[in-house]
C-alpha positions as CSV (number, residue, x, y, z in Angstrom):
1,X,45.1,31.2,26.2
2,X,46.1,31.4,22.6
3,X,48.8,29.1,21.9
4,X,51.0,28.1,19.1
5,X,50.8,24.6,17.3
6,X,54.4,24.8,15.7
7,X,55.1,21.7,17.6
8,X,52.8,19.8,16.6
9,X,54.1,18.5,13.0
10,X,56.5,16.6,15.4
11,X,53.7,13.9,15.7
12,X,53.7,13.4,12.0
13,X,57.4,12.8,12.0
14,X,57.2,10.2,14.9
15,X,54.7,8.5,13.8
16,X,56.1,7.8,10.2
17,X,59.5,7.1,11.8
18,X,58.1,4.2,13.2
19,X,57.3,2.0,9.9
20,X,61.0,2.5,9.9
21,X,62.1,2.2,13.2
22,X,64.0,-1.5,13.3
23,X,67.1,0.9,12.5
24,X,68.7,1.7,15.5
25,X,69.8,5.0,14.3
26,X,65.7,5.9,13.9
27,X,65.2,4.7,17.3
28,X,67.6,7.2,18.6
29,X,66.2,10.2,16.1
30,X,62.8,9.4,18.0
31,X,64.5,9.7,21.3
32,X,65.8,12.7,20.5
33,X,62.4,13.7,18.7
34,X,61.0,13.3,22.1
35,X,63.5,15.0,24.1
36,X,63.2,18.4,21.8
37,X,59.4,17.8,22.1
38,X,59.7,17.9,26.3
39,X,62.3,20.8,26.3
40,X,59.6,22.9,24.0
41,X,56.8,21.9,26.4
42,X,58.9,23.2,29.5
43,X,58.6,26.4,28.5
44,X,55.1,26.6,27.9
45,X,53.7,27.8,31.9
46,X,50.5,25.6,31.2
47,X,52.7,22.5,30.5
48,X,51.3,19.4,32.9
49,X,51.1,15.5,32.2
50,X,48.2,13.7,32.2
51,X,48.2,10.8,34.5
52,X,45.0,8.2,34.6
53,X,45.5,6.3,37.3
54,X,44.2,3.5,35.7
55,X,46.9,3.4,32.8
56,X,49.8,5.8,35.0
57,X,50.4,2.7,37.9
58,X,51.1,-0.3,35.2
59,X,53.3,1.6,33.2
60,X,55.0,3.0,36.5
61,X,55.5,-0.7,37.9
62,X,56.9,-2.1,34.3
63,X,59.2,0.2,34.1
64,X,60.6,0.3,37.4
65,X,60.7,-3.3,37.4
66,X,62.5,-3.2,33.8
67,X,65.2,-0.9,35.6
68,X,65.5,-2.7,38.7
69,X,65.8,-6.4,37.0
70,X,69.4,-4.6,35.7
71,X,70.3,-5.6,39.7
72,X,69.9,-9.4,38.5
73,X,70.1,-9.4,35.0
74,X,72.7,-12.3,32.9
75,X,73.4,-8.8,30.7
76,X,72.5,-5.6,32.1
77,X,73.8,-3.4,29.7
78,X,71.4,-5.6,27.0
79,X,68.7,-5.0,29.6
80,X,69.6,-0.8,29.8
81,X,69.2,-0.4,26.6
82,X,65.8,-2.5,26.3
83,X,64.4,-0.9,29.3
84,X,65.1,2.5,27.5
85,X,64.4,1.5,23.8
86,X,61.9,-1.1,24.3
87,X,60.2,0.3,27.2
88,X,60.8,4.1,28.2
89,X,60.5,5.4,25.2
90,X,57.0,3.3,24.2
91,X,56.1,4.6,27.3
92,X,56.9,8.3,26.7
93,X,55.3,8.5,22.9
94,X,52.2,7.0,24.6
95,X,51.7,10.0,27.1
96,X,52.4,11.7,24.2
97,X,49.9,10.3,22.2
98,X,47.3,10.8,24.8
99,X,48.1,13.9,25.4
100,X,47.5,15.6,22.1
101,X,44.8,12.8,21.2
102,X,42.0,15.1,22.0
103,X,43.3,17.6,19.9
104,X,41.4,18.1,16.4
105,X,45.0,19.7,14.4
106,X,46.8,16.6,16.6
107,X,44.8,14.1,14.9
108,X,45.4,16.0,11.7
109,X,49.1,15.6,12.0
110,X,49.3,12.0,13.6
111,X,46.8,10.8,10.3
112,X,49.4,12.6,7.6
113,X,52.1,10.7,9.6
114,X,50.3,7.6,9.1
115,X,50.0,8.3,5.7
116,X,54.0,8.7,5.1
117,X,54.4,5.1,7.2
118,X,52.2,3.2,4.8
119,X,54.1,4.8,1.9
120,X,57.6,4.6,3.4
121,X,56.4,1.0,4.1
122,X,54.9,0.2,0.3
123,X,58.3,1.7,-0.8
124,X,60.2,-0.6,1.2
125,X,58.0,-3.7,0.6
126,X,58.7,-3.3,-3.3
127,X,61.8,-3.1,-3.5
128,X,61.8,-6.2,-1.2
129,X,59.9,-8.2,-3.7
130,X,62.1,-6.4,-6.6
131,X,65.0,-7.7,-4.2
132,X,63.6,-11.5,-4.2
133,X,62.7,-11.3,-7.8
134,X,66.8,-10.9,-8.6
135,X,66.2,-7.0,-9.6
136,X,69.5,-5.2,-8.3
137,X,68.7,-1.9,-6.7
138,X,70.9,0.9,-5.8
139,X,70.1,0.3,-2.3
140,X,71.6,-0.7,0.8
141,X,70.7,-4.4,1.7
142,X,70.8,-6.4,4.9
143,X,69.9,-10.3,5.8
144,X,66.7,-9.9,7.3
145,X,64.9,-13.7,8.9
146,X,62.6,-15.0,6.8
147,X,63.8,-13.7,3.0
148,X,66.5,-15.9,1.2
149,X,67.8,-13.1,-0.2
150,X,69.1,-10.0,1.1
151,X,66.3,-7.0,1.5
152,X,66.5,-2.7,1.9
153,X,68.3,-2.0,4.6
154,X,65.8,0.0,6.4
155,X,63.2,-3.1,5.9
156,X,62.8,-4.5,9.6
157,X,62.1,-8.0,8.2
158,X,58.9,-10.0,7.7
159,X,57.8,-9.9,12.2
160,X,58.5,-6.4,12.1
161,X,57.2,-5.2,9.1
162,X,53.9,-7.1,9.2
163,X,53.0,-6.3,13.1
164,X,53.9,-2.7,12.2
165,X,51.1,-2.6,9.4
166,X,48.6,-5.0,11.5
167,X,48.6,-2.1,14.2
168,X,48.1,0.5,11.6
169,X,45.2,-1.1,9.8
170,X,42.3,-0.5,12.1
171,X,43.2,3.4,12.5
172,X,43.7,3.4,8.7
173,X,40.0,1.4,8.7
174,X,38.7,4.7,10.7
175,X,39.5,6.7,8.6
176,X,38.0,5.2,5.7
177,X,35.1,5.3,7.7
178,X,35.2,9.4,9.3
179,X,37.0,10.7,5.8
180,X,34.1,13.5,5.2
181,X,35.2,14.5,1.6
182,X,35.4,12.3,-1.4
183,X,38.5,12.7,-2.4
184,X,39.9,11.6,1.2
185,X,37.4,8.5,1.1
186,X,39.2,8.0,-2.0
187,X,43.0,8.6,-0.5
188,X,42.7,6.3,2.2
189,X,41.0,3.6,0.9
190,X,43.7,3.5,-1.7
191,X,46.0,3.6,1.8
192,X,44.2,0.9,2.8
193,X,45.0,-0.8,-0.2
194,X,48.3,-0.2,-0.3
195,X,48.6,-2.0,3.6
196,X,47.5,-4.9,2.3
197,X,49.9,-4.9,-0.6
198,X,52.4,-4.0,2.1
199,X,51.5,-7.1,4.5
200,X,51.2,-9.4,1.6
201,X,55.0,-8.5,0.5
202,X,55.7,-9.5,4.3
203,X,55.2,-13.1,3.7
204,X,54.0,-13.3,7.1
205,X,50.8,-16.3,7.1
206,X,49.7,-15.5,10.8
207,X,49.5,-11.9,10.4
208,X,46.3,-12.3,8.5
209,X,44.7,-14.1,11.6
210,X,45.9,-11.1,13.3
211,X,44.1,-8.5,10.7
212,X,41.1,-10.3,10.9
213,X,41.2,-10.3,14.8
214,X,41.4,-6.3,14.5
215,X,39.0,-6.1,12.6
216,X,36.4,-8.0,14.9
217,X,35.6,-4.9,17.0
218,X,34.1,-3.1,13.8
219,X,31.4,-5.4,13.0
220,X,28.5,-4.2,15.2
221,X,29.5,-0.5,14.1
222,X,29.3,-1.4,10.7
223,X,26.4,-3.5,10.7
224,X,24.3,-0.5,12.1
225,X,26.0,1.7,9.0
226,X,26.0,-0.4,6.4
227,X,23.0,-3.0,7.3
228,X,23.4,-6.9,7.9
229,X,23.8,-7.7,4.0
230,X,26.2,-5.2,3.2
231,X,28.3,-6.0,6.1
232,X,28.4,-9.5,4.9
233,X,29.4,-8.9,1.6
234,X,31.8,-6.9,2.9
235,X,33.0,-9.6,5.8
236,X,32.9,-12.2,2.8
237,X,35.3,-10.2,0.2
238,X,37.8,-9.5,3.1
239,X,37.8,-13.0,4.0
240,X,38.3,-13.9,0.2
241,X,41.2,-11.4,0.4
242,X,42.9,-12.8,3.2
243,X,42.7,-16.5,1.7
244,X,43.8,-16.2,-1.3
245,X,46.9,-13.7,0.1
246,X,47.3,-16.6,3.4
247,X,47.5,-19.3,0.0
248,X,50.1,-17.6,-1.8
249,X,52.1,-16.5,1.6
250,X,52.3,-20.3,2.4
251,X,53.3,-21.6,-1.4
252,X,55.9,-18.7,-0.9
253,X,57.2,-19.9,2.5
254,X,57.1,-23.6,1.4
255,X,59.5,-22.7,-1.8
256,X,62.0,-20.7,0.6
257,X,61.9,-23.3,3.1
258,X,62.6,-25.7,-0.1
259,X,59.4,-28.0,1.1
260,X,57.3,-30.7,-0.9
261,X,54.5,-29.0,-2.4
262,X,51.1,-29.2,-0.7
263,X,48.1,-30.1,-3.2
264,X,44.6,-29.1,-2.0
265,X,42.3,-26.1,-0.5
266,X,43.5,-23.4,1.8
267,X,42.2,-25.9,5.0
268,X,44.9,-28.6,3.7
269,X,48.0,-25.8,3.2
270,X,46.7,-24.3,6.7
271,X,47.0,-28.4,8.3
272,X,50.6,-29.0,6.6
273,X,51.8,-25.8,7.6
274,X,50.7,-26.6,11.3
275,X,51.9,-29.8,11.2
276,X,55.7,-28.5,10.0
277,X,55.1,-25.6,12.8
278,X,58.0,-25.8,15.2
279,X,56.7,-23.6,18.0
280,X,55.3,-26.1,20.4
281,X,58.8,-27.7,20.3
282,X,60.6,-24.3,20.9
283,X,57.9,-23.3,23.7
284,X,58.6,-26.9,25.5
285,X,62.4,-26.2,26.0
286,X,62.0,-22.7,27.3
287,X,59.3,-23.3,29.4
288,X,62.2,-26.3,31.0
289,X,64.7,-23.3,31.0
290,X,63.0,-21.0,32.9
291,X,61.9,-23.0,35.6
292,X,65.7,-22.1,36.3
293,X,65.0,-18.8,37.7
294,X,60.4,-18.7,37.7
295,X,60.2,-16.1,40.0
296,X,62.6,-13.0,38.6
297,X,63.9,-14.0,35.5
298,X,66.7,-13.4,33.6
299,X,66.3,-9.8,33.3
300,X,64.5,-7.6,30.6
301,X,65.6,-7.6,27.2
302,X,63.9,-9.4,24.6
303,X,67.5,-11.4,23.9
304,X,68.2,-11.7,27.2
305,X,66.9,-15.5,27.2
306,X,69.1,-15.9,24.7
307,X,72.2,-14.8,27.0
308,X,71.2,-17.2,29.4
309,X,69.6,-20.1,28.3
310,X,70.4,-20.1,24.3
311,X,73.8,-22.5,24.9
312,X,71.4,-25.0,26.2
313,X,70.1,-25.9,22.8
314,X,71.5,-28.8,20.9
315,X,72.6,-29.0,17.6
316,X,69.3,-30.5,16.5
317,X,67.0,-28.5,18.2
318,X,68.7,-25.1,16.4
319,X,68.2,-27.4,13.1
320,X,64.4,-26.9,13.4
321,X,64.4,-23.1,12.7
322,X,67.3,-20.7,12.5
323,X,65.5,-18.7,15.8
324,X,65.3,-21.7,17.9
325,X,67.5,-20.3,20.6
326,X,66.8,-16.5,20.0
327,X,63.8,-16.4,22.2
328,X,60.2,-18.0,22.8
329,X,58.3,-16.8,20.0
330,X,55.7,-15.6,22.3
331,X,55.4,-12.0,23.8
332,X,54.1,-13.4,27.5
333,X,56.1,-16.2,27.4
334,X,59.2,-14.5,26.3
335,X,57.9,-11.7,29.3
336,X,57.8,-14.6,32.2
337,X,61.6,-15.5,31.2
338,X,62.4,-12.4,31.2
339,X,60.7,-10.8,34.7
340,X,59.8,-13.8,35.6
341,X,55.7,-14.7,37.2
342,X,55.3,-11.1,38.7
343,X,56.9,-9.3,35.4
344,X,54.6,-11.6,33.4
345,X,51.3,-10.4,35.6
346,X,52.2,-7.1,35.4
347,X,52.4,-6.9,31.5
348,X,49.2,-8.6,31.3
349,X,47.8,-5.8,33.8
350,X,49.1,-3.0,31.4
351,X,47.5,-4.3,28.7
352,X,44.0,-5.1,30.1
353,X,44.0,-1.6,32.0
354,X,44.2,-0.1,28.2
355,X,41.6,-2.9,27.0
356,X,39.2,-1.8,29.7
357,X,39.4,1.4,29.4
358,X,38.8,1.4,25.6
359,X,35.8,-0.7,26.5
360,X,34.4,1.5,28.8
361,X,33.9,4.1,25.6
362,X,32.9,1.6,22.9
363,X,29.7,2.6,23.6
364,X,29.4,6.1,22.9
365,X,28.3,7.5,19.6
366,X,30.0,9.4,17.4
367,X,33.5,9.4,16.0
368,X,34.7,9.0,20.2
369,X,33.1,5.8,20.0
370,X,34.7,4.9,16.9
371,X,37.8,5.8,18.1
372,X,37.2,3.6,21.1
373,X,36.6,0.9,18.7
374,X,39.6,0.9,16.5
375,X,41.7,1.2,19.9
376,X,40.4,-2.2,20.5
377,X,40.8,-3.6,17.3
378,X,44.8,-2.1,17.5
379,X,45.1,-4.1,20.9
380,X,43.6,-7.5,19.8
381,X,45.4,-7.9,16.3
382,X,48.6,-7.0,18.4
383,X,47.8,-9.2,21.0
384,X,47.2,-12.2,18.6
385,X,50.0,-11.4,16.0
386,X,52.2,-11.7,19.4
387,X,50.7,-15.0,20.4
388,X,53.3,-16.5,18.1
389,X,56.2,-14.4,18.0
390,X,57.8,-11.4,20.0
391,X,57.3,-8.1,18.6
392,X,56.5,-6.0,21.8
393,X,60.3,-3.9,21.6
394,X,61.4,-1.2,18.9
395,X,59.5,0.4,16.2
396,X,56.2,-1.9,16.2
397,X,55.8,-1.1,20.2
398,X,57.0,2.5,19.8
399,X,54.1,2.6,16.5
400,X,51.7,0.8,18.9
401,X,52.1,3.0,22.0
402,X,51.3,6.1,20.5
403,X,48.8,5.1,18.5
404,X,46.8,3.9,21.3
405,X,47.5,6.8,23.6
406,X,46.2,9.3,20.4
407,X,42.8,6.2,20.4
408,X,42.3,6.4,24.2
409,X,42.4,10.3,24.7
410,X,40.1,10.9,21.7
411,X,37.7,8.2,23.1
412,X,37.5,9.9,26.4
413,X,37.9,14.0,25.2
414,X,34.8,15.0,26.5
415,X,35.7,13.0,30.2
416,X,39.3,13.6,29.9
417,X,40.6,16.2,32.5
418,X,44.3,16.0,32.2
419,X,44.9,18.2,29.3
420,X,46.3,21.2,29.7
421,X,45.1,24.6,27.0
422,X,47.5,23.4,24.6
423,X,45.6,21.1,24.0
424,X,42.4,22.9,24.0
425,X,41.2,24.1,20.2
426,X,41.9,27.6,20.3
């Protein structure tokens, strides 16, 4: 059947939406991205939806516990609108993604929407350094956590901005690595370049640990390109990279934060910075708030802890850091408060379904393996940059759905069977 691919420059426009995405009014233009994208695909007679078992049951229980905790939840309009931003619509862009992820022209479209993210996002990450240098722009500003001064408006802040661009990195790395032509080495290792400048304007110190954590999976693929030396030339510049950028990001955060200057190596910043860390404090009194309610929670909704628990924190407490009483600064945590022990089991069985099954390909050769392997490296750095914070809601979960649905189909194109002609090259 010979089909039309005029719908397809939708996956572009999503994609790059999300490096911007923190703005509610985005959020909704994806929404209703996705809704002209479904009403187009019912017309088509070949239309069907792919459905793994594997990956369709956890995302089928997580939601439908989402929308049933609204019979319990301290806020369940909060927890409607989570369960549809946070949740539904990750969970749509992902089918999405893995439906057109086999698709040659797809991938096409979903890498030039990856290349309008990471410069939306360099855009936005220099005027928020023009911002904090005292340059006035002709922009609209907003408060964002973590930045004394005021940053673009559309700039989600220093958690959003920086787990956006870790999840982006290892698909950005593959294509370095499967760019045929010279001059598209050339472009996307200058994209590359331009993440990094983009993460480093974040001011974010654990989102390195995170980008080296993505980048794990690569290694044995690389060493069997490039040989063992090469690779650790390589493995040694990027670490150089990351320390000096992790030195400057904590000199930065200790001037904001108006702290004594640290003298000494990267090891002795790293120890301070530790030692000033407030998050074992902050995980001690949520862990004694919800043993309130261990078993349910307090509903779904990343602020939904807040709701019910946040009065409970004194004066002091919120005097160790401004987000004390937000949440729990850690994505299963913050999950177990939220849906309490079975919620908690069931996020963790989402995400090792989609681990497992990107394992399962690893193996193969070609650029299906590859793909396989920068799935993984998407999961992990996202899975360790959340070990510390929450940033599974909004734009960097919407970013990180479809990117791994797009991964997981092209990993398994020549198993996959739930893809209907459309997606078949023509």
């Amino acid at each position: 059947m010979q089909t039309k691919a005029r719908h397809l420059p939708v996956l572009a426009l999503l994609l790059a939406i999300t490096a911007l995405a923190a703005t509610p009014a985005l959020r909704v233009l994806l929404a209703v991205g996705l809704t002209g994208h479904a009403l187009w695909q019912a017309r088509q007679s070949s239309w069907r939806l792919p459905s793994p078992p594997s990956l369709f049951w956890p995302w089928l229980v997580t939601l439908g516990l989402a929308f049933a905790s609204l019979a319990w939840s301290v806020a369940p309009r909060d927890s409607l609108r989570a369960a549809g931003y946070d949740l539904l619509l990750p969970a749509a862009l992902f089918w999405l993604g893995y439906r057109y992820g086999g698709n040659p022209q797809a991938r096409r479209y979903l890498a030039s929407g990856l290349l309008l993210g990471l410069l939306a996002m360099w855009l936005l990450s220099l005027g928020v350094v023009l911002t904090q240098s005292g340059v006035a722009l002709p922009l609209p500003t907003r408060q964002a956590a973590g930045f004394v001064l005021p940053v673009p408006r559309w700039y989600g802040g220093m958690g959003e901005a920086s787990t956006w661009l870790i999840c982006m990195a290892p698909p950005t790395l593959l294509a370095c690595v499967l760019a045929g032509k010279r001059f598209w080495r050339r472009v996307w290792w200058l994209a590359l370049f331009i993440l990094l400048l983009s993460l480093a304007a974040s001011t974010n110190r654990l989102a390195w640990f995170a980008l080296l954590a993505g980048g794990v999976p690569f290694l044995p693929r690389l060493a069997a390109r490039l040989g063992w030396k090469r690779l650790l030339a390589l493995v040694g510049l990027a670490v150089a990279v990351v320390g000096a950028s992790l030195t400057w990001s904590l000199q930065y955060r200790a001037q904001q934060m108006q702290l004594p200057a640290v003298q000494g190596n990267l090891l002795v910043k790293l120890e301070a910075a530790l030692a000033r860390d407030n998050r074992p404090v902050i995980w001690t009194f949520w862990w004694q708030q919800g043993l309130q309610r261990p078993w349910l929670g307090v509903g779904y909704g990343k602020w939904l802890p807040h709701h019910a628990y946040g009065a409970n924190a004194s004066a002091a407490q919120r005097m160790l850091d401004p987000n004390f009483a937000s949440h729990a600064h850690n994505a299963l945590f913050n999950r177990w408060l939220q849906l309490g022990w079975f919620g908690a089991l069931v996020w963790l069985w989402l995400y090792c379904a989609l681990t497992w099954r990107l394992w399962r390909q690893s193996a193969n050769a070609g650029p299906a393996g590859y793909a396989a392997v920068t799935g993984l490296g998407v999961v992990l750095a996202f899975m360790v940059k959340n070990l510390t914070d929450d940033f599974t809601d909004g734009g960097t979960m919407a970013a990180f759905s479809l990117v791994t649905g797009a991964l997981l189909a092209w990993s398994e194109q020549d198993q996959w069977r739930g893809v209907s002609t459309l997606c078949k090259k023509s």
